[in-house]
TORKOL-638703 format. One record per residue (C-alpha): x, y, z; residue in three letters. Coordinates in steps of 0.25 Angstrom, whole numbers, plus 5000, padded with zeros to 4 digits. Layout:
N
XYZALA
...
***
This chain:
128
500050005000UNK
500650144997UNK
500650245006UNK
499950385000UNK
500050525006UNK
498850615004UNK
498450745009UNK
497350765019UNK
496650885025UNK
496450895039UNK
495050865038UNK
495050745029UNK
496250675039UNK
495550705051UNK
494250625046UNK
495050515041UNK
495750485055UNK
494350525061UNK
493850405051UNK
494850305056UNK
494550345069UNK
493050325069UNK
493150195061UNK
494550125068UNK
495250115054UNK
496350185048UNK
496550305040UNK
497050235029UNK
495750145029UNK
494950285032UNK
495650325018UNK
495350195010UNK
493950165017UNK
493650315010UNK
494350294997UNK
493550164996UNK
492250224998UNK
492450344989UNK
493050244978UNK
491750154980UNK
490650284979UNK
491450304966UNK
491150194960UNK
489850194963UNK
489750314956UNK
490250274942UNK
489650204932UNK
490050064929UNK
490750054917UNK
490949894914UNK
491649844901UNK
490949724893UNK
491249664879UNK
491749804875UNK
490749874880UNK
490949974892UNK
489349974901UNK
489150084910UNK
488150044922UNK
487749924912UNK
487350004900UNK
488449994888UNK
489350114888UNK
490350084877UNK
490650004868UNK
492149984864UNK
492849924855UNK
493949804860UNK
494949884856UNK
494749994865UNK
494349904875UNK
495749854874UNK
496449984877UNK
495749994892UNK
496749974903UNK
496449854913UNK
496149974924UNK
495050014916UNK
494349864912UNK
494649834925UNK
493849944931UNK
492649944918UNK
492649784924UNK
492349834937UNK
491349924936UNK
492550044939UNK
492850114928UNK
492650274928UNK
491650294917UNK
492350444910UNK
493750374912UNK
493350254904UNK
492550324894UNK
493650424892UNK
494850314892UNK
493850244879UNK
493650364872UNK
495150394874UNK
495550254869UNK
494550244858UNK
495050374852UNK
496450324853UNK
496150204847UNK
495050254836UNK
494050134842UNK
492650164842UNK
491750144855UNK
490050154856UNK
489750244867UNK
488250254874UNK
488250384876UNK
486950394880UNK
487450284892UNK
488750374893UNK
487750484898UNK
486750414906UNK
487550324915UNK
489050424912UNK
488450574913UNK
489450564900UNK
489350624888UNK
490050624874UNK
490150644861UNK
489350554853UNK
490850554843UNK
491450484854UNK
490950344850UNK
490850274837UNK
***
C-alpha cells in the first residue's frame, strides 16, 4: 500500500478524527469508508453502458453499434468497465467518435437514445 499525503482543512480533519472516534475505527478506514461511498453513489448515478456483439446498450436500449474494427481499438480498461456496467458514458462516447475518425470506420448512433437515457446530443454527421 502507498503512502499518500494530502492537504486537509482544519474542518475536514477534525471531522475525520471525530468519525474514527465515534465509530472505534481508524482515520484511514474513515477515509476509505468515504471514498467507498461516494464511489458507489456515483455509479449509481451513471447510466450503464454494456458491450454485446458490437453493439454498445445503455440502461438495456441499443446505443451504438460498432464495427469489429473499432471494437478492437478499445483498451482492456475500458471493455473491462462496458462488462461491468462502469463505464462513463461522455468518455466512452468521445474515445468512439475519436477512434472511429482516426480509423475512417463507421458507427450507427440512436440519437434519440443518446438524449433520452444520456442528456447528449450531436450531430446527426457524427454516425453513418
Amino acid at each position: 500500500m502507498k503512502i499518500k499525503s494530502f492537504r486537509l482543512s482544519e474542518e475536514t480533519e477534525a471531522q475525520i478524527l471525530w468519525l474514527a472516534n465515534r465509530k472505534q475505527i481508524s482515520a484511514t478506514d474513515v477515509i476509505r469508508q468515504a471514498v467507498a461511498e461516494m464511489y458507489r453513489r456515483e455509479l449509481e448515478r451513471l447510466p450503464k453502458l454494456t458491450l454485446k456483439d458490437d453493439i454498445i446498450f445503455v440502461s438495456g436500449r441499443p446505443l451504438i453499434q460498432c464495427s469489429p474494427a473499432l471494437i478492437e481499438t478499445f483498451p482492456e480498461d475500458l471493455l473491462q468497465n462496458l462488462k461491468q456496467g462502469t463505464a462513463d458514458p461522455l468518455n466512452t462516447i468521445l474515445y468512439l467518435i475519436l477512434n472511429a475518425a482516426r480509423l475512417k470506420e463507421g458507427f450507427k448512433l440512436d440519437h434519440l437514445v443518446l438524449a433520452e437515457e444520456i442528456g447528449l446530443s450531436l450531430p446527426e454527421t457524427l454516425s453513418s
